[in-house]
N, CA and C of each residue as an Amber inpcrd file, in Angstrom:
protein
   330
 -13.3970000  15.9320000 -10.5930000 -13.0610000  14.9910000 -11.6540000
 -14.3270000  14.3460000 -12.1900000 -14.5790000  14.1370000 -13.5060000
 -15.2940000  13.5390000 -13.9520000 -15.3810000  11.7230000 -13.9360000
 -16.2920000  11.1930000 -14.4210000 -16.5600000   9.8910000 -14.2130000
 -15.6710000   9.6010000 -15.2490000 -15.3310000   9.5620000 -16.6540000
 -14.3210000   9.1000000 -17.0210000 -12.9530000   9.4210000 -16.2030000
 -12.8740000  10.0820000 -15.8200000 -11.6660000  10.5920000 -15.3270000
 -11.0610000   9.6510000 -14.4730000 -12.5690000   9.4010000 -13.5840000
 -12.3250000   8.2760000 -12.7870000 -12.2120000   6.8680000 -13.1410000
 -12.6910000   6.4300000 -13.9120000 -12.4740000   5.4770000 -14.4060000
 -11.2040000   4.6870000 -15.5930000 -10.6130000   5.8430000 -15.8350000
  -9.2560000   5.5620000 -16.6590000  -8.2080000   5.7570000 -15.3040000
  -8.3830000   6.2380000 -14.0970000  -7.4160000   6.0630000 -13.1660000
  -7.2200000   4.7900000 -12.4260000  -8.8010000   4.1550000 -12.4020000
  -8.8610000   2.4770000 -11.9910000  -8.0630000   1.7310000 -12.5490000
  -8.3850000   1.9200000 -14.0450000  -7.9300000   0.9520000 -15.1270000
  -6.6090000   1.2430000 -14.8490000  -6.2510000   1.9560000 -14.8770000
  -4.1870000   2.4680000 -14.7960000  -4.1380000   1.3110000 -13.3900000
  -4.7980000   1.8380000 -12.6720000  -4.0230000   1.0930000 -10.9810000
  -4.6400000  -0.7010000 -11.4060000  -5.4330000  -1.3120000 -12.1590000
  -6.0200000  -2.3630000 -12.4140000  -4.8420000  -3.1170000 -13.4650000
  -4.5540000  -2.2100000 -14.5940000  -3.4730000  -2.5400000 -15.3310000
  -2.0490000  -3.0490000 -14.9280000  -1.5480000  -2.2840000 -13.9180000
  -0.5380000  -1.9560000 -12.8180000  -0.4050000  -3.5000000 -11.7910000
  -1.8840000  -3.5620000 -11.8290000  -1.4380000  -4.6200000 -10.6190000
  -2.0010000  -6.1820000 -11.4980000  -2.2050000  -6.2670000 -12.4010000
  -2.1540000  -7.3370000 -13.4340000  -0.7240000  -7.4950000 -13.7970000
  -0.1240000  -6.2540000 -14.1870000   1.2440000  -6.8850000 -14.3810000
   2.5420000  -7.0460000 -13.1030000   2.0880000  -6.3260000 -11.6470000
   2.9850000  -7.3480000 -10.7090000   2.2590000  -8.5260000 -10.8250000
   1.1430000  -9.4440000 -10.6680000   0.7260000 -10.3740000 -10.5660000
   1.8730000 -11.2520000 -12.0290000   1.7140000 -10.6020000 -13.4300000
   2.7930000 -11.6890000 -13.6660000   4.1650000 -11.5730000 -13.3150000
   4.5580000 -10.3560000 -12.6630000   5.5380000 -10.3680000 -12.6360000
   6.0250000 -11.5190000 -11.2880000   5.0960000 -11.2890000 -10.6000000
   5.0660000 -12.2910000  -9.3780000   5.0850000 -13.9360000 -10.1510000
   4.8860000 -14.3020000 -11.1490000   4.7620000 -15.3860000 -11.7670000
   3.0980000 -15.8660000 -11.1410000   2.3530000 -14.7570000 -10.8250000
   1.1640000 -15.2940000 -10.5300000  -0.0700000 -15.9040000 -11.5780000
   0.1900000 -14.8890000 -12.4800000  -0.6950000 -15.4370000 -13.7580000
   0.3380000 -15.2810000 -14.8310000   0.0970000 -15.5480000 -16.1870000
   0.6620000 -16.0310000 -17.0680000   0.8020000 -14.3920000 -18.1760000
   2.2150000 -14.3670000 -18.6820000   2.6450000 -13.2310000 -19.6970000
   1.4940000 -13.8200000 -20.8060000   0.5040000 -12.6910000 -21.1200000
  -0.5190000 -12.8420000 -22.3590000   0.7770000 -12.7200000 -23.6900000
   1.2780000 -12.1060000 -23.8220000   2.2960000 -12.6220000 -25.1130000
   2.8320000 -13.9760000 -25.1620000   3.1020000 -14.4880000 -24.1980000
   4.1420000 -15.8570000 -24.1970000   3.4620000 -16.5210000 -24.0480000
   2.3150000 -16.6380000 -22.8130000   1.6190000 -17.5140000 -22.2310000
   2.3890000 -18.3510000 -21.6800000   3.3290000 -17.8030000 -21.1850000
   4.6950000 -18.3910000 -20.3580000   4.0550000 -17.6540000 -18.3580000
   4.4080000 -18.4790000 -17.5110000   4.8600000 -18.1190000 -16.2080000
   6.2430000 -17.3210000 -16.0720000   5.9770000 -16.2260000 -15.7820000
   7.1580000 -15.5990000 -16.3330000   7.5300000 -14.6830000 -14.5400000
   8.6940000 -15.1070000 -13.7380000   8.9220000 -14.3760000 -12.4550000
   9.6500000 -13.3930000 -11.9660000   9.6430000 -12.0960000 -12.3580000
  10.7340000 -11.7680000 -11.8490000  10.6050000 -10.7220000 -10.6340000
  10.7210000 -10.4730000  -9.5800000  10.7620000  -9.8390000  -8.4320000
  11.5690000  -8.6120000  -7.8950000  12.7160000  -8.3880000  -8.7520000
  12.7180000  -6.7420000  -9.3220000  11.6640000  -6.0330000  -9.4230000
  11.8750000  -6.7900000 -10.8800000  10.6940000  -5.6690000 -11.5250000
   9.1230000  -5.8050000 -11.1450000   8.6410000  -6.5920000 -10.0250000
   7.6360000  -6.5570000  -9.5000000   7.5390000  -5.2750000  -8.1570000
   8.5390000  -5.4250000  -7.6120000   8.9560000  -4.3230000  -6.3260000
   8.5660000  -3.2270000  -7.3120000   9.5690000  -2.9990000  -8.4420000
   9.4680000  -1.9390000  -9.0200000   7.9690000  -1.3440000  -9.5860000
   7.1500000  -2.4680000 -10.2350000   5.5810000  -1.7450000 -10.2730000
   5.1190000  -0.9450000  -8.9720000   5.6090000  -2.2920000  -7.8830000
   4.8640000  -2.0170000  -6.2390000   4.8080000  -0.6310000  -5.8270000
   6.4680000   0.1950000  -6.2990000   6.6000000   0.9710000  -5.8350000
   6.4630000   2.0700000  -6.7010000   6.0710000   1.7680000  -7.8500000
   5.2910000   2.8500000  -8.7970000   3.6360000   3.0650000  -8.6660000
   3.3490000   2.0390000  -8.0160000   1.9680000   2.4070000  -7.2290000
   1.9780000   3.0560000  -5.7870000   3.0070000   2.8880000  -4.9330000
   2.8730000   3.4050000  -3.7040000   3.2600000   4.9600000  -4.6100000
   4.4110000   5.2020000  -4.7610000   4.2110000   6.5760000  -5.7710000
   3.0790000   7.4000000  -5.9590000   2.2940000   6.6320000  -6.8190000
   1.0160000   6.8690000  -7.5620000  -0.1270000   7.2140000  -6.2070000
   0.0600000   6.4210000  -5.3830000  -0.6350000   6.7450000  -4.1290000
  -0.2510000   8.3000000  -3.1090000   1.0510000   8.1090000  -2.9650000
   1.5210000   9.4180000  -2.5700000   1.3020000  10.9470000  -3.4830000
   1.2910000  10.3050000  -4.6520000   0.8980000  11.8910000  -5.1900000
  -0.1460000  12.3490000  -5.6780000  -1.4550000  11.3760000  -5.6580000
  -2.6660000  11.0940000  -5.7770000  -3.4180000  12.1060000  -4.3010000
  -2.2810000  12.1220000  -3.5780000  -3.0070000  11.8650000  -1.9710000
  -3.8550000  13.1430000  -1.9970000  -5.0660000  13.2810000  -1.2560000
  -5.8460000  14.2580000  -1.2420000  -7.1120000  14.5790000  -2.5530000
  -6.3270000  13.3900000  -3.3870000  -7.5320000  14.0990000  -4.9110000
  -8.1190000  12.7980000  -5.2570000  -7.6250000  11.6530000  -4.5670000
  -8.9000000  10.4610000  -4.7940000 -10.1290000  10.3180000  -4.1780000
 -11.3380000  10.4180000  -5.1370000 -12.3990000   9.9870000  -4.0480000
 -12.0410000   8.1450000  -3.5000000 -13.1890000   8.4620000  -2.6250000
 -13.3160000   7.1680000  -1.6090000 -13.0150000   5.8450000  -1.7350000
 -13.5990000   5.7230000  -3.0370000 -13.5770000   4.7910000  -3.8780000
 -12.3120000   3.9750000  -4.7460000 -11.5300000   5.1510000  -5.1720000
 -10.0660000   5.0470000  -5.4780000  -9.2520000   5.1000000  -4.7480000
  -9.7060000   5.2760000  -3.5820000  -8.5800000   5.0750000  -2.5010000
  -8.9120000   4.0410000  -2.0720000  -9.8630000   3.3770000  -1.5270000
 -10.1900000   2.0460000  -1.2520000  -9.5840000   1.0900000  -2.0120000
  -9.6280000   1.4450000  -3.7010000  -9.4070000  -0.0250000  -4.5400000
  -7.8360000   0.1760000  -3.9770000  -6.8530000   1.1840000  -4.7190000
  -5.7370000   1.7480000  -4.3200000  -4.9720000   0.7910000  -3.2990000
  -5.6740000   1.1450000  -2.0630000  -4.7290000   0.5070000  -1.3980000
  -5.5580000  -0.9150000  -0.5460000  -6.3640000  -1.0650000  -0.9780000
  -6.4740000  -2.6150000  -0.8380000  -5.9060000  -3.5420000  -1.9280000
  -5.4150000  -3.2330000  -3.0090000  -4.7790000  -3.6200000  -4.2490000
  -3.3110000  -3.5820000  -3.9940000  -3.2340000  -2.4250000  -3.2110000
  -1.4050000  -2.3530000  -2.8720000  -0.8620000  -3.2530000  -2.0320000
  -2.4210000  -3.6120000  -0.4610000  -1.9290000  -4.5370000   0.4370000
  -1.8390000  -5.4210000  -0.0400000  -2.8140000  -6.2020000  -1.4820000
  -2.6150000  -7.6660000  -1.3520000  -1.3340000  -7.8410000  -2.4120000
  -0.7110000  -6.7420000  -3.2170000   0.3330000  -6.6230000  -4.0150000
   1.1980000  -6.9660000  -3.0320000   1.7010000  -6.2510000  -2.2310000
   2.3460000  -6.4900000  -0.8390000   3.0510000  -7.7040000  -0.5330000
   1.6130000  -8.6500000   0.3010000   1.2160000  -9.6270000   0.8070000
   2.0660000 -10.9100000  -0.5840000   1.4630000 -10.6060000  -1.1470000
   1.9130000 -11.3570000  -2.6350000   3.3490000 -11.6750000  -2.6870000
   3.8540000 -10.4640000  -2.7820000   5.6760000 -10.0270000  -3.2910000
   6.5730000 -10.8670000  -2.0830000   5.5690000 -10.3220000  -0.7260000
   6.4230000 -11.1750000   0.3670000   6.3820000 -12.4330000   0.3990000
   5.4300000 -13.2550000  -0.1380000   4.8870000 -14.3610000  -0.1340000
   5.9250000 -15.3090000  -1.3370000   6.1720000 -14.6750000  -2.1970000
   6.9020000 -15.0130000  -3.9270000   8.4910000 -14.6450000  -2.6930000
   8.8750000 -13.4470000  -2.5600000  10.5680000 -13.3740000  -1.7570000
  10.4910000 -14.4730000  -0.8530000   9.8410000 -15.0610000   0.0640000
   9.7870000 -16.2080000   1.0700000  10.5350000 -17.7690000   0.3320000
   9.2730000 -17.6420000  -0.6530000   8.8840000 -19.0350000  -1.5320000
  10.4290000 -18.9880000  -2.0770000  11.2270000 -18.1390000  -2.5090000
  12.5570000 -18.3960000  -3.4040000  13.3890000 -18.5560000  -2.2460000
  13.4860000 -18.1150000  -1.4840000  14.3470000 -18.0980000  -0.4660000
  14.6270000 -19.3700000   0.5990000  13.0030000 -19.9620000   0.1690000
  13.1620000 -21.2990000   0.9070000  13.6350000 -22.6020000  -0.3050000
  12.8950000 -22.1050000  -1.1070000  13.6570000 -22.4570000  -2.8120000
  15.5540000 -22.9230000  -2.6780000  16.0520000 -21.5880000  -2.3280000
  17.1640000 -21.7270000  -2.4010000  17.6800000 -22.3110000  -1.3090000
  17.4350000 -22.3670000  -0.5470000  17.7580000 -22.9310000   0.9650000
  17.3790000 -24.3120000   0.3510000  16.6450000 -25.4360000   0.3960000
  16.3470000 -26.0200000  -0.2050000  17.5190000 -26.7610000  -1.4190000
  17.4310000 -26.3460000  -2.6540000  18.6100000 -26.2960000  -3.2580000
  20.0500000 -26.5720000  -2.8380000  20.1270000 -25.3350000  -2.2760000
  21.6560000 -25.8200000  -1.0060000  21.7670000 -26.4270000  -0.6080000
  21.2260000 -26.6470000   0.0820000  21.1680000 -28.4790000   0.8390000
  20.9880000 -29.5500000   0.3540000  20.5970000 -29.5530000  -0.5450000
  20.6040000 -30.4290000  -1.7230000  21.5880000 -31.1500000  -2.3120000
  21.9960000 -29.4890000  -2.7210000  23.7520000 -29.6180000  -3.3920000
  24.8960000 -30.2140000  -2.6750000  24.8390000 -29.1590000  -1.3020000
  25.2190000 -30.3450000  -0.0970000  25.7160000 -31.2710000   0.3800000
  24.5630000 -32.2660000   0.2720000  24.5900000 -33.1460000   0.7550000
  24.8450000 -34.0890000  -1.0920000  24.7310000 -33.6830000  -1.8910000
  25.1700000 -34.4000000  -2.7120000  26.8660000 -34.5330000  -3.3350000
  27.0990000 -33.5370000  -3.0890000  28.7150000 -32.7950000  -2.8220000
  29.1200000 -34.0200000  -1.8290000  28.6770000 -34.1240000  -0.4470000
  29.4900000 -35.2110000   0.3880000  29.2830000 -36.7480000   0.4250000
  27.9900000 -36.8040000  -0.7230000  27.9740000 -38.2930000  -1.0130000
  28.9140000 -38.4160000  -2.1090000  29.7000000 -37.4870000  -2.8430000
  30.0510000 -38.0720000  -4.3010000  31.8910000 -37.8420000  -3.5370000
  32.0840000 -36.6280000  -2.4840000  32.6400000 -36.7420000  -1.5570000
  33.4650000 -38.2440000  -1.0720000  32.3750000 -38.7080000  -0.4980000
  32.8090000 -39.6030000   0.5260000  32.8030000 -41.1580000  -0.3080000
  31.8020000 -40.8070000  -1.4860000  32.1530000 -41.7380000  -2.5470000
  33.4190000 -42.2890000  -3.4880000  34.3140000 -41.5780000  -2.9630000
  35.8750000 -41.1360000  -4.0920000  36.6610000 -41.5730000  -3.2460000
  36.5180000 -41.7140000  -1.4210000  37.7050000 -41.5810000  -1.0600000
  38.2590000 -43.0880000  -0.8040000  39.5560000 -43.7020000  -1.0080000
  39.4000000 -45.5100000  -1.2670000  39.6690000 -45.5590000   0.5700000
């Protein structure tokens, strides 16, 4: 492979993981300039790069495999980090609701 060659395959996996990052609501949609989260369709890049990794396998030099999947771990690391954060989000929430449910509850009854 040539040096462009190589270098429009970075940019693809560089492109790729700019947009889980917004999809993660990590940085900001350049159209909206909105925080924009959604975690579908972040899995779904994730796993269009592990893809991209599996069928890559054997024809990346060193170098593209390095960025590759040190880019995939911290994609990873990220996604689990954003699924945690909502989950305690919602937990959170619930209890919230809750406990406001049995004050308005216990508020009614004469």
């Amino acid at each position: 492979m040539d040096e462009e060659s190589n270098s429009y395959f970075t940019g693809l996996i560089f492109s790729l993981s700019t947009l889980v990052l917004q999809q993660l609501g990590k940085i900001a949609n350049p159209l909206s300039s909105k925080i924009e989260r959604n975690l579908e369709q972040a899995k779904t890049t994730i796993d269009m790069l592990l893809m991209l990794k599996e069928k890559t396998k054997g024809n990346l030099t060193e170098k593209e495999e390095k960025i590759l999947n040190n880019i995939l771990a911290d994609l990873q690391l990220n996604y689990v980090d954003e699924v945690k954060k909502g989950t305690a989000e919602n937990a959170e929430k619930k209890s919230t609701d809750s406990a406001e449910t049995k004050k308005e509850n216990t508020g009614s009854i004469p």
